[in-house]
N, CA, C and O atoms as a printed pandas DataFrame, in Angstrom:
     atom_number atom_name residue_name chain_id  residue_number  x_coord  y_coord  z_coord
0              1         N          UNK        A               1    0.843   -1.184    0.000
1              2        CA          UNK        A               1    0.000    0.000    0.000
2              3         C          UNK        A               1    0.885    1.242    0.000
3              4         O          UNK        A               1    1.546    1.460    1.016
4              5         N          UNK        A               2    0.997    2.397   -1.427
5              6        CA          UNK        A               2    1.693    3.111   -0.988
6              7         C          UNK        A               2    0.932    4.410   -0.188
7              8         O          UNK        A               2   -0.283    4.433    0.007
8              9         N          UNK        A               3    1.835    5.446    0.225
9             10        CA          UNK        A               3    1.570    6.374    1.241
10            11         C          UNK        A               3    0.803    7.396    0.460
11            12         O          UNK        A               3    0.874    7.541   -0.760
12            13         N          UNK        A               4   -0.024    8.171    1.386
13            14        CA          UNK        A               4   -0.642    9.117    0.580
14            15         C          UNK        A               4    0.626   10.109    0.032
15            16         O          UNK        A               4    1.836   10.189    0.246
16            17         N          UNK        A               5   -0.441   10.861   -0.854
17            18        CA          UNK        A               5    0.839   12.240   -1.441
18            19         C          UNK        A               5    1.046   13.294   -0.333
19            20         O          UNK        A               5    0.049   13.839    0.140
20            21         N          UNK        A               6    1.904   13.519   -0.025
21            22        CA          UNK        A               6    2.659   14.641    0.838
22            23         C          UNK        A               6    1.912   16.246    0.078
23            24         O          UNK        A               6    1.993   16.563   -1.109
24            25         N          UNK        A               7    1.416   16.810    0.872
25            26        CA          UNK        A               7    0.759   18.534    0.872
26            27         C          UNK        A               7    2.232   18.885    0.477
27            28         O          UNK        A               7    3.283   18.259    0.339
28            29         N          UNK        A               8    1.871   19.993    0.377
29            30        CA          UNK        A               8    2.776   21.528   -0.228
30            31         C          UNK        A               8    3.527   21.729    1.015
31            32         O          UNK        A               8    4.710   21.890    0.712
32            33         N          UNK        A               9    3.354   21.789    2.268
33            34        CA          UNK        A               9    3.606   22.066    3.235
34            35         C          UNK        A               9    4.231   20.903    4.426
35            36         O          UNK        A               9    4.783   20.974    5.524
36            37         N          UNK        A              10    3.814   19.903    3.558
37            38        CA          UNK        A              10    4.894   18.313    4.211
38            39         C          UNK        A              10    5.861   18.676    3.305
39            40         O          UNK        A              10    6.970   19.010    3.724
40            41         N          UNK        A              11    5.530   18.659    1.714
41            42        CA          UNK        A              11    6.844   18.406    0.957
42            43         C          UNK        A              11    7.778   19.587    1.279
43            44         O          UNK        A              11    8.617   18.704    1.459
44            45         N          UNK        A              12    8.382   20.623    1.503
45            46        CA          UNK        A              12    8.541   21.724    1.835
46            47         C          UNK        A              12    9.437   21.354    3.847
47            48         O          UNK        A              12   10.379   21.892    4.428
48            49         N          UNK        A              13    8.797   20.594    4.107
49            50        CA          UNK        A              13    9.469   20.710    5.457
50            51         C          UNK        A              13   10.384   19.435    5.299
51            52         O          UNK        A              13   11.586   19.359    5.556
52            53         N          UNK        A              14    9.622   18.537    4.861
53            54        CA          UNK        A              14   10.538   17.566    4.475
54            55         C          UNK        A              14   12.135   17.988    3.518
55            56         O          UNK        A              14   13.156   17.506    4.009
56            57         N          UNK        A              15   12.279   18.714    2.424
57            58        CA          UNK        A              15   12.865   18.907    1.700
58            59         C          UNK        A              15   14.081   19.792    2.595
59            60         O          UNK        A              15   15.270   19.474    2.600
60            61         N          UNK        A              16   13.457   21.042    3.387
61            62        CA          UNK        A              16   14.497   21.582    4.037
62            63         C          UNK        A              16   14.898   20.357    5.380
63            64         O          UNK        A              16   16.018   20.571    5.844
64            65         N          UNK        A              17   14.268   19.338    5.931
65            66        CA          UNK        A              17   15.183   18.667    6.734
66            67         C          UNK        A              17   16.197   17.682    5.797
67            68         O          UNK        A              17   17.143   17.121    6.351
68            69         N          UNK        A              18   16.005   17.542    4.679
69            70        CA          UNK        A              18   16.869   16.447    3.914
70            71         C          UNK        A              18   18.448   17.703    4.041
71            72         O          UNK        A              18   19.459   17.374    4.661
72            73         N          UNK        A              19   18.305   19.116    3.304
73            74        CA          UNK        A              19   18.866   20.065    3.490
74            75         C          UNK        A              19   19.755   20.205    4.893
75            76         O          UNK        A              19   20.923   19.940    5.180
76            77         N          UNK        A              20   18.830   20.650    5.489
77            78        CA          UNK        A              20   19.447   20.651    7.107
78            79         C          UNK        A              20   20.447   19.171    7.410
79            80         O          UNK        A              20   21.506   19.120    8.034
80            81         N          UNK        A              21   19.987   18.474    6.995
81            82        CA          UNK        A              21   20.704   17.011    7.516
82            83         C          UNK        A              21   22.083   17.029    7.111
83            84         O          UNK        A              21   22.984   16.531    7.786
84            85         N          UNK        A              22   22.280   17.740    5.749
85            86        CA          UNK        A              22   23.760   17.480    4.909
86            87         C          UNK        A              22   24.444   19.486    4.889
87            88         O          UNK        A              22   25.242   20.045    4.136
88            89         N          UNK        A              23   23.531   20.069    6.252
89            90        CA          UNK        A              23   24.059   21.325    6.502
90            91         C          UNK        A              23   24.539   22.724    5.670
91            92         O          UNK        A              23   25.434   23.568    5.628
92            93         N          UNK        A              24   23.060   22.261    4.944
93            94        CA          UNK        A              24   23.174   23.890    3.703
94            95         C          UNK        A              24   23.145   24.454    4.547
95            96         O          UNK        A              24   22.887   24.195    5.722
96            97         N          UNK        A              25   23.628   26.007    3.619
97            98        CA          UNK        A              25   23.852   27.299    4.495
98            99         C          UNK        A              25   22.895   28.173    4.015
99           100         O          UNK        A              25   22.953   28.374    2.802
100          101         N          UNK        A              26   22.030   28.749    4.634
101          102        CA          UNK        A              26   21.234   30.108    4.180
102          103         C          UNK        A              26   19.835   29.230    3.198
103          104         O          UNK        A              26   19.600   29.345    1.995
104          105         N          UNK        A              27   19.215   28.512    4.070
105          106        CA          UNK        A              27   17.852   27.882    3.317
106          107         C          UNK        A              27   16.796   29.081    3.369
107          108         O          UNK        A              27   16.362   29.768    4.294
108          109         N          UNK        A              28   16.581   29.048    2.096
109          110        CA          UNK        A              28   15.171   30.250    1.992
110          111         C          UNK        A              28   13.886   29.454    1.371
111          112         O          UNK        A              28   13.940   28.404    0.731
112          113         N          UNK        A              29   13.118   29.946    1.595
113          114        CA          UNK        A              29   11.942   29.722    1.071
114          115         C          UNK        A              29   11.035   30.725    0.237
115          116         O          UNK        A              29   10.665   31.642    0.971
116          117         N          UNK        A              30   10.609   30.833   -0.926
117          118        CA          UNK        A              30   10.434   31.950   -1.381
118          119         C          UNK        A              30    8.668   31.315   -2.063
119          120         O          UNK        A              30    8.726   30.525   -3.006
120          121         N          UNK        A              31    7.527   31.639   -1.632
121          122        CA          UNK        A              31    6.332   31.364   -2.101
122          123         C          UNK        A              31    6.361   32.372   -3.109
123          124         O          UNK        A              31    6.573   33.576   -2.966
124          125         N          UNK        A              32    6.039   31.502   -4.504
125          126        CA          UNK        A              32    5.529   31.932   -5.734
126          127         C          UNK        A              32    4.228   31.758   -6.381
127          128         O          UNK        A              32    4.001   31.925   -7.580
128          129         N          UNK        A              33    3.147   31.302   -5.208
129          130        CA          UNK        A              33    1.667   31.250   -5.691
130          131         C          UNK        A              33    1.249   32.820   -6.068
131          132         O          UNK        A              33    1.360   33.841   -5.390
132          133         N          UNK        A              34    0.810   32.649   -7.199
133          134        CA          UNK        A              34    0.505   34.185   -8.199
134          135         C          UNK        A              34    1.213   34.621   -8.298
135          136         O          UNK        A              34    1.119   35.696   -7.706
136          137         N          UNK        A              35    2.664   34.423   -9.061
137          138        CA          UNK        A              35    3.802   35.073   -9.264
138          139         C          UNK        A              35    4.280   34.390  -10.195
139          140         O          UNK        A              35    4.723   35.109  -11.091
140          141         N          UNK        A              36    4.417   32.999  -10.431
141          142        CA          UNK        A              36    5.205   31.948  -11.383
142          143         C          UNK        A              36    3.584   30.915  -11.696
143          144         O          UNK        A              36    2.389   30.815  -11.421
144          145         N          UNK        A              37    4.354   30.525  -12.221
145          146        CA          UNK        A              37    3.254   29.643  -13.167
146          147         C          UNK        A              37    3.969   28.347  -13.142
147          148         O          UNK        A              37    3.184   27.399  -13.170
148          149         N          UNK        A              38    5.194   28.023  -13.098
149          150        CA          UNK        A              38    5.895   27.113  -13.139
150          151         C          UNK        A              38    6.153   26.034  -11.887
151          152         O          UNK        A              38    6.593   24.899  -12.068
152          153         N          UNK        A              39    5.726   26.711  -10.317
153          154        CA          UNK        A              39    6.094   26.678   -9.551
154          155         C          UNK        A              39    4.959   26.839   -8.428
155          156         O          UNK        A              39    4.067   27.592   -8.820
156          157         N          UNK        A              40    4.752   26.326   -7.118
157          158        CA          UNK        A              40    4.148   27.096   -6.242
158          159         C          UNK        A              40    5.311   27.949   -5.140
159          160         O          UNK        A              40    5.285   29.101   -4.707
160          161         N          UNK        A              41    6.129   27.015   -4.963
161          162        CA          UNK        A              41    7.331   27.010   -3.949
162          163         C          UNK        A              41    8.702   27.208   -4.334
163          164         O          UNK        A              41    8.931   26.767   -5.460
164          165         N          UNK        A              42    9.998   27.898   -3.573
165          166        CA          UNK        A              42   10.752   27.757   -4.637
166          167         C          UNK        A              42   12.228   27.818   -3.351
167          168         O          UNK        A              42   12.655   28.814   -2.767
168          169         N          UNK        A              43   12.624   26.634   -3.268
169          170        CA          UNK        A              43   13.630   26.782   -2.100
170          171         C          UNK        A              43   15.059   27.132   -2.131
171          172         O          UNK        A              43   15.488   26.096   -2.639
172          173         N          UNK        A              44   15.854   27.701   -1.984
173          174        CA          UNK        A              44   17.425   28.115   -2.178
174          175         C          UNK        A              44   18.062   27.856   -0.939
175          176         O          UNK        A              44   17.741   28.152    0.212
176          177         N          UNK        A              45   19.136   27.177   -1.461
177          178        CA          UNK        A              45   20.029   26.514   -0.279
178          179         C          UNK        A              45   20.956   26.858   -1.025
179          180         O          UNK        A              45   20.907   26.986   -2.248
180          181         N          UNK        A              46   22.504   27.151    0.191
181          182        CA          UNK        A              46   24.138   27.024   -0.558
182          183         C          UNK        A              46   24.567   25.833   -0.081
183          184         O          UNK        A              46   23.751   25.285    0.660
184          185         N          UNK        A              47   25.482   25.311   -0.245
185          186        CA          UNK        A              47   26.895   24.542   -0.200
186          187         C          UNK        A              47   27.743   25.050   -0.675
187          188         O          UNK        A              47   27.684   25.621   -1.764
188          189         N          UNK        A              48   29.183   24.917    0.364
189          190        CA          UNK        A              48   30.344   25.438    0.305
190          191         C          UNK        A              48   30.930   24.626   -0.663
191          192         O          UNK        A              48   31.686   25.344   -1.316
192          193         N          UNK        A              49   30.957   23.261   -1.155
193          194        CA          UNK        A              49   31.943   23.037   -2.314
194          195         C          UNK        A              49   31.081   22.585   -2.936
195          196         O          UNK        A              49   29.928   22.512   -2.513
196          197         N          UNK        A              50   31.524   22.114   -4.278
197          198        CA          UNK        A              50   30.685   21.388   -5.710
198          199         C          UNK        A              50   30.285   20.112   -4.936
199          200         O          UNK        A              50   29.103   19.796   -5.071
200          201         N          UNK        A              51   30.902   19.468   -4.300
201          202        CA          UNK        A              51   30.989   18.181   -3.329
202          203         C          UNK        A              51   29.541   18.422   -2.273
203          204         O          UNK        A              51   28.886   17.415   -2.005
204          205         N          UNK        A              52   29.308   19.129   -1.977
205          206        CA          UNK        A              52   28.711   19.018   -1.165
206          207         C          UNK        A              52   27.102   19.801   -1.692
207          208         O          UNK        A              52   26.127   19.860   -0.944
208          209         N          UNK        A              53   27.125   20.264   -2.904
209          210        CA          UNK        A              53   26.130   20.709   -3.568
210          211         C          UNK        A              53   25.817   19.431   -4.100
211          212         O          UNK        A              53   24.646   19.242   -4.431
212          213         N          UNK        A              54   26.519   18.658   -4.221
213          214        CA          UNK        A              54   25.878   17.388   -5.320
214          215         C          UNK        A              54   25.154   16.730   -3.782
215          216         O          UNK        A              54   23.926   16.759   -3.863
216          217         N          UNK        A              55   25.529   16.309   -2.786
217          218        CA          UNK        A              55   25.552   15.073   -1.855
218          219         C          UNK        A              55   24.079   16.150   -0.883
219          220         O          UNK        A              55   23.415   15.526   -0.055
220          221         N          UNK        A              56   23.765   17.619   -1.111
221          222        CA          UNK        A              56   22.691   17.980   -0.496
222          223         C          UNK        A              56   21.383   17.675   -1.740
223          224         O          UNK        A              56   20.305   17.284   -1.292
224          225         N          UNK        A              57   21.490   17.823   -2.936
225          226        CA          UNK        A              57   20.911   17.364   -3.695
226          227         C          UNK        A              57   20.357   16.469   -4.110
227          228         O          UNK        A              57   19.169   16.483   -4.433
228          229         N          UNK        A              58   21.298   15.274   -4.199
229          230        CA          UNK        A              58   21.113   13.666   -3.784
230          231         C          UNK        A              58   20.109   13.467   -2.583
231          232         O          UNK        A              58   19.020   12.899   -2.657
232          233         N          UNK        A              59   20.773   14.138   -1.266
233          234        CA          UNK        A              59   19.978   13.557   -0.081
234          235         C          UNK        A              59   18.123   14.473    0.082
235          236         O          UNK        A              59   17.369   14.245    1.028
236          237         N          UNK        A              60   17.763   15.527   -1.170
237          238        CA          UNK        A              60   16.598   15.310   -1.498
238          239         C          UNK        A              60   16.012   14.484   -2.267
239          240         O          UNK        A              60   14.893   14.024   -2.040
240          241         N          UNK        A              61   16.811   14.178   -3.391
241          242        CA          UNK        A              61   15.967   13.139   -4.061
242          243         C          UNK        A              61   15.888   12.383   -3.384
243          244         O          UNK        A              61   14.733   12.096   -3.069
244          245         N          UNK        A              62   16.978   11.612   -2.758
245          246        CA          UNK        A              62   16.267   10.158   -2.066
246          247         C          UNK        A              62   15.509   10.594   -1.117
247          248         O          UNK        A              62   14.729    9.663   -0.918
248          249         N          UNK        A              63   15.125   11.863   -0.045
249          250        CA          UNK        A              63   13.944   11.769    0.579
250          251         C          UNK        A              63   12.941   11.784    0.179
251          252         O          UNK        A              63   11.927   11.308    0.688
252          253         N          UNK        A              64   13.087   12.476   -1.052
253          254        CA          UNK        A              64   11.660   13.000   -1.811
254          255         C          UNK        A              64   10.849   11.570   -2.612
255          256         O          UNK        A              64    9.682   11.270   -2.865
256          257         N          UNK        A              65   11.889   11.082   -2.773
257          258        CA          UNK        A              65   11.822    9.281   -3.472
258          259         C          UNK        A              65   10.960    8.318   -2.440
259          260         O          UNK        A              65   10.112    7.537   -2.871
260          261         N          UNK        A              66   11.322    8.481   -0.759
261          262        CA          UNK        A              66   11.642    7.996    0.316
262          263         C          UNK        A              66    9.674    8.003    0.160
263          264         O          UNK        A              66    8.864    7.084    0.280
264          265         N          UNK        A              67    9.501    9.429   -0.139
265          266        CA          UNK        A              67    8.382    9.748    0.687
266          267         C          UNK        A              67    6.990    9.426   -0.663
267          268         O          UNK        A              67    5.806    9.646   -0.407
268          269         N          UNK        A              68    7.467    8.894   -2.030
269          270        CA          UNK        A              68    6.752    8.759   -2.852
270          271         C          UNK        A              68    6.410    9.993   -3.776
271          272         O          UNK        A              68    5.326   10.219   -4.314
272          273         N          UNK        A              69    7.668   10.808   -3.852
273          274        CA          UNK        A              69    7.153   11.951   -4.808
274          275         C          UNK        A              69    8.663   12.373   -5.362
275          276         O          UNK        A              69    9.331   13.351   -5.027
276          277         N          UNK        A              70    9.040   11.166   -6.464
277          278        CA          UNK        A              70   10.105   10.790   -7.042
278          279         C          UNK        A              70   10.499   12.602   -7.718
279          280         O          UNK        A              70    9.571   13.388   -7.910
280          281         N          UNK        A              71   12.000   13.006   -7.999
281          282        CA          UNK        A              71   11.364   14.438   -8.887
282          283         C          UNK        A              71   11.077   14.199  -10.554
283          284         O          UNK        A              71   10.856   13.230  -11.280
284          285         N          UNK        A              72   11.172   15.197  -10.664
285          286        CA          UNK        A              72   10.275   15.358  -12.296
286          287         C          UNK        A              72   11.657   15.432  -13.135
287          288         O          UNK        A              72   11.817   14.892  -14.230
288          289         N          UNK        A              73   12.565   16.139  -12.488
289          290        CA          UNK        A              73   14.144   16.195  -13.264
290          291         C          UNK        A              73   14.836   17.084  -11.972
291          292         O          UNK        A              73   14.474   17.908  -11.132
292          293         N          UNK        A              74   15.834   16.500  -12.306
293          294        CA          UNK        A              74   17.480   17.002  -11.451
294          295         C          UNK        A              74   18.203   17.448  -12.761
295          296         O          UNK        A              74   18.180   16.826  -13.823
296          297         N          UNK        A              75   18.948   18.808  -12.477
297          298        CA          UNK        A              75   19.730   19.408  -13.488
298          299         C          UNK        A              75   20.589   19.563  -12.910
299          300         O          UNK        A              75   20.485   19.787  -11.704
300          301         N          UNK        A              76   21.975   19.498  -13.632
301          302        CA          UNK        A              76   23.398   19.943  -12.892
302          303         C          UNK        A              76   24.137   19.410  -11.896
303          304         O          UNK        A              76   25.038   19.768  -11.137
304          305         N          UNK        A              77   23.481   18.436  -12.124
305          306        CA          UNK        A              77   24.201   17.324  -10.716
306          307         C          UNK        A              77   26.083   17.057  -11.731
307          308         O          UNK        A              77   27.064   16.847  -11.018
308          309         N          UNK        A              78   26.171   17.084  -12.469
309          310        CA          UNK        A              78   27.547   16.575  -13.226
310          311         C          UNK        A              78   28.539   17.832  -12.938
311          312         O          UNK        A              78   29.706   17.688  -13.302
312          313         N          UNK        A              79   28.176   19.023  -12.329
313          314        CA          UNK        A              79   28.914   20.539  -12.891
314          315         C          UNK        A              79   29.305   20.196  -11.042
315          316         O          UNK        A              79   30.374   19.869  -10.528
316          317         N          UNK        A              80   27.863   20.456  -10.379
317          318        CA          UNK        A              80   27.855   21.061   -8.603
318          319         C          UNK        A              80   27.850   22.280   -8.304
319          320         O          UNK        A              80   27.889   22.570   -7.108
320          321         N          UNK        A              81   27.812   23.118   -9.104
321          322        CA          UNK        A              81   27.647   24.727   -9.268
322          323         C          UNK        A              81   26.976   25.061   -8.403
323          324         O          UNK        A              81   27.224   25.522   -7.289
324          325         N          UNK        A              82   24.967   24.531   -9.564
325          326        CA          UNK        A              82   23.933   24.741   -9.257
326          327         C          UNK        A              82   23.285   23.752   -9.634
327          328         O          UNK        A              82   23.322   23.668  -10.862
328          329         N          UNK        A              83   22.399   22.535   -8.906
329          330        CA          UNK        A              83   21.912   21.484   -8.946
330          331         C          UNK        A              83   20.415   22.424   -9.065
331          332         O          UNK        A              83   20.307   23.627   -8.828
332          333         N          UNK        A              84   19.385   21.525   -9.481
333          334        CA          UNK        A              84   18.042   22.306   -9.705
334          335         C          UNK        A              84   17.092   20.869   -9.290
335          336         O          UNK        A              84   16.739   20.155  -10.229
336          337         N          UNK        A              85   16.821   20.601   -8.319
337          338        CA          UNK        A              85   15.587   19.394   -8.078
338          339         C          UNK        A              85   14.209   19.645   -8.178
339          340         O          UNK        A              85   13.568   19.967   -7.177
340          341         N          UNK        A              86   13.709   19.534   -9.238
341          342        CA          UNK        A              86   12.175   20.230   -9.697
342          343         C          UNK        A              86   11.395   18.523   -9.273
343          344         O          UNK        A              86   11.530   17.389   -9.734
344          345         N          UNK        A              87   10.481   19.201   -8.048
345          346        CA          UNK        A              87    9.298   17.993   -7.599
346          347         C          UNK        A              87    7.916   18.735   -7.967
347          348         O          UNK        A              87    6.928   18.583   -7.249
348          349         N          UNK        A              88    7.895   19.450   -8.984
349          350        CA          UNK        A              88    6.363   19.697   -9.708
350          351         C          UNK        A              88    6.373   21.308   -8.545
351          352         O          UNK        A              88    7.032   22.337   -8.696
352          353         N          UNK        A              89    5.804   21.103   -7.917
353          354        CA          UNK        A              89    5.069   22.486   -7.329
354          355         C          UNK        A              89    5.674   22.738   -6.433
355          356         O          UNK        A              89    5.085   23.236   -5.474
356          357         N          UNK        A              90    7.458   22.444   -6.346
357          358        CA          UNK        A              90    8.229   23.051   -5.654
358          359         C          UNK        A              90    9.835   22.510   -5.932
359          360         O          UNK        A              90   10.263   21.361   -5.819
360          361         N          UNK        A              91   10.406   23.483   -6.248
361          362        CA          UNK        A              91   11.637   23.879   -6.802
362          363         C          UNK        A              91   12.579   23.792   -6.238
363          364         O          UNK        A              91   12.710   24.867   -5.652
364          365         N          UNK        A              92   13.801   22.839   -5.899
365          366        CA          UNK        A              92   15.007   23.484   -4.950
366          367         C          UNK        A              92   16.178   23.657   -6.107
367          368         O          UNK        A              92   16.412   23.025   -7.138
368          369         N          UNK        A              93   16.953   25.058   -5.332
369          370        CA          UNK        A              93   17.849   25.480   -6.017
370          371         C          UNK        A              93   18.872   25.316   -4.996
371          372         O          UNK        A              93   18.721   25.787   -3.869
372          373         N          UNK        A              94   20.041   24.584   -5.391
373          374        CA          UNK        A              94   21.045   24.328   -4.310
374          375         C          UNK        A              94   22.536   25.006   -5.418
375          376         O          UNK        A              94   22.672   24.591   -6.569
376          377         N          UNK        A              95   23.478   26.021   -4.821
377          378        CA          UNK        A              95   24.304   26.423   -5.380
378          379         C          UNK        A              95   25.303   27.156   -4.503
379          380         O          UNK        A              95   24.911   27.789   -3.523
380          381         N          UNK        A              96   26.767   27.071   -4.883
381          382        CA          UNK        A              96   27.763   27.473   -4.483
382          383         C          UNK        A              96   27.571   28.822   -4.364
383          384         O          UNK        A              96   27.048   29.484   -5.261
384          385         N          UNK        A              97   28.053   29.407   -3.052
385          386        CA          UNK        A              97   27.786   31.207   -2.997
386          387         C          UNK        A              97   28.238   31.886   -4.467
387          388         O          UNK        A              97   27.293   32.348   -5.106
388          389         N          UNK        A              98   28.968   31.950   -4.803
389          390        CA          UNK        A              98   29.508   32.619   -6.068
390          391         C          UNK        A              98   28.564   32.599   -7.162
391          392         O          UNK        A              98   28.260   33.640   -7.745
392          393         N          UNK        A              99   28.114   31.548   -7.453
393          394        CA          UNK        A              99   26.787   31.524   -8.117
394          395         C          UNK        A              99   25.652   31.904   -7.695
395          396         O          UNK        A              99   24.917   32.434   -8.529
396          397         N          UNK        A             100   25.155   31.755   -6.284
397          398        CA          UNK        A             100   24.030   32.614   -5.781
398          399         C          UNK        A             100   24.027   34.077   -5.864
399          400         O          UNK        A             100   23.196   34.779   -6.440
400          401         N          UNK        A             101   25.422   34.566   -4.990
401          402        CA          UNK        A             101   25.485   35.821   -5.129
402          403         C          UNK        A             101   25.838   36.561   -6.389
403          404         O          UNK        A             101   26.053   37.769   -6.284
404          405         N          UNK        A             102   25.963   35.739   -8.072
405          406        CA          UNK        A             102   25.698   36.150   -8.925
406          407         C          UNK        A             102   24.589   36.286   -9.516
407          408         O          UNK        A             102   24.445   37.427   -9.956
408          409         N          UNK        A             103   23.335   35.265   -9.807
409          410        CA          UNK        A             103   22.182   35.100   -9.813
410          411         C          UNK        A             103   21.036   35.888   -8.980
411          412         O          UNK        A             103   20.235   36.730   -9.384
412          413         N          UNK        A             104   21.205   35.381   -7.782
413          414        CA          UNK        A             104   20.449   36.479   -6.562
414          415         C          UNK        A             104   18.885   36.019   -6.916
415          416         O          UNK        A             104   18.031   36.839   -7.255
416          417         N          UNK        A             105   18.721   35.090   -6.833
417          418        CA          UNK        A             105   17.533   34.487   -7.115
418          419         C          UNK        A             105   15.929   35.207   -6.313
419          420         O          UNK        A             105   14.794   35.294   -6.781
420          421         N          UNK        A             106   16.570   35.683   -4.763
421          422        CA          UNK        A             106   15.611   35.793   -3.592
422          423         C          UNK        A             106   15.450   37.290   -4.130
423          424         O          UNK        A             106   14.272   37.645   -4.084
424          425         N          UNK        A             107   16.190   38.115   -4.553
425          426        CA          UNK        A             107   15.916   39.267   -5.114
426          427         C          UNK        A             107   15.117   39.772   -6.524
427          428         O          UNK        A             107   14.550   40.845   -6.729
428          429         N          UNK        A             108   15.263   38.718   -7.331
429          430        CA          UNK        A             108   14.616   38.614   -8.555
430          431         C          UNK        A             108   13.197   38.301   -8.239
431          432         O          UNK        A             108   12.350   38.986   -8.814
432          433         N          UNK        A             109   12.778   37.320   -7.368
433          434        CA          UNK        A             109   11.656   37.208   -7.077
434          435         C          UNK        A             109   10.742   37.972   -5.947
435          436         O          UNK        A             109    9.527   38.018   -5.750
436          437         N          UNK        A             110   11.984   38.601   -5.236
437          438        CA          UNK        A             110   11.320   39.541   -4.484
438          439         C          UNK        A             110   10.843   39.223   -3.220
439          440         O          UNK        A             110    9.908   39.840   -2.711
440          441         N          UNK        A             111   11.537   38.114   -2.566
441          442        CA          UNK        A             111   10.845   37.144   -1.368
442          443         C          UNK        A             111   12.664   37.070   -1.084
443          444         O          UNK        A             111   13.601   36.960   -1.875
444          445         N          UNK        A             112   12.609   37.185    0.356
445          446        CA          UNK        A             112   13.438   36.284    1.271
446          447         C          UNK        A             112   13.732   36.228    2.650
447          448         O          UNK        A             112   14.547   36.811    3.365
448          449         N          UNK        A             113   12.696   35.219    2.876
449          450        CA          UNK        A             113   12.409   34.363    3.784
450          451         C          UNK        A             113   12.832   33.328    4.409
451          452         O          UNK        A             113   12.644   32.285    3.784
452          453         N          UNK        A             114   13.345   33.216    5.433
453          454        CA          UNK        A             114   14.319   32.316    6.198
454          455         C          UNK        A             114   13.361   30.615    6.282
455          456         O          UNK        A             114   12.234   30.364    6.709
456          457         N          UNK        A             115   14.303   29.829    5.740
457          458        CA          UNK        A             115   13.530   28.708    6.329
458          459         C          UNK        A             115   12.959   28.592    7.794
459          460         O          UNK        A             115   11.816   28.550    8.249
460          461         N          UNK        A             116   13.945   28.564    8.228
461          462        CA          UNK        A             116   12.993   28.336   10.015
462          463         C          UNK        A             116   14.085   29.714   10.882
463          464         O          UNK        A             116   14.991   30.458   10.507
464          465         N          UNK        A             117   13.557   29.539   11.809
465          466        CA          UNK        A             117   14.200   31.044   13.075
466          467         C          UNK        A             117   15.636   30.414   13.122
467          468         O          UNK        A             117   16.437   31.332   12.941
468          469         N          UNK        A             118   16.289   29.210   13.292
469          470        CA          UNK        A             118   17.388   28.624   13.130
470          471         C          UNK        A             118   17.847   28.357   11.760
471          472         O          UNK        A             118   17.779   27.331   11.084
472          473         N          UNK        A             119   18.397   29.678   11.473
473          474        CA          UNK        A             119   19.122   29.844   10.510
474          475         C          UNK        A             119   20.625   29.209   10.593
475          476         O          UNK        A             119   21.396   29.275   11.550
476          477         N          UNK        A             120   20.888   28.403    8.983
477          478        CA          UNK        A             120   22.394   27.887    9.171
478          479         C          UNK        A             120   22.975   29.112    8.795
479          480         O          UNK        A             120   24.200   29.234    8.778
């Protein structure tokens, strides 16, 4: 019997503890309901090396796998730059500061919002 589907708001807490577990730095959460079309949710995490952008990435898919909501596509897992784990109606963007603070993702969209009061 598999498990029901995980809400917006399981998948989302789940995703930042897979995060938290392999100790991204600076998890945001940025809600894009009526803003994107692509997206409801849209999460940004760093890692300090390519190494460790791939292995926080990984340890969402397999939770997200874990929990029955396999993703839709992983991009950039071969580079470690910027990995992209798209699970349908919520987005994680995991990337090396240099690339964040080139991109600036939380500013483009205009949201930035701390995952939880315990900020890494």
């Amino acid at each position: 019997m598999s498990e029901p589907n995980l809400d917006l708001d399981a998948l989302r807490d789940l995703v930042i503890a897979a995060l938290e577990e392999i100790k991204a730095k600076d998890i945001r959460v940025l809600d894009l309901r009526g803003k994107a079309s692509f997206t409801d949710l849209m999460i940004i995490a760093g890692g300090n090396t390519d190494r460790q952008v791939k292995a926080l990435a990984n340890n969402v898919v397999l939770k997200a796998k874990e929990a029955h909501r396999p993703p839709i596509g992983v991009e950039g897992e071969q580079q470690g730059e910027w990995v992209l784990v798209d699970l349908g109606e919520l987005v994680v963007h995991i990337m090396l500061p240099t690339v964040r603070d080139f991109y600036n993702l939380e500013k483009l969209w205009g949201e930035d919002t701390p995952a939880s009061a315990s900020e890494s």
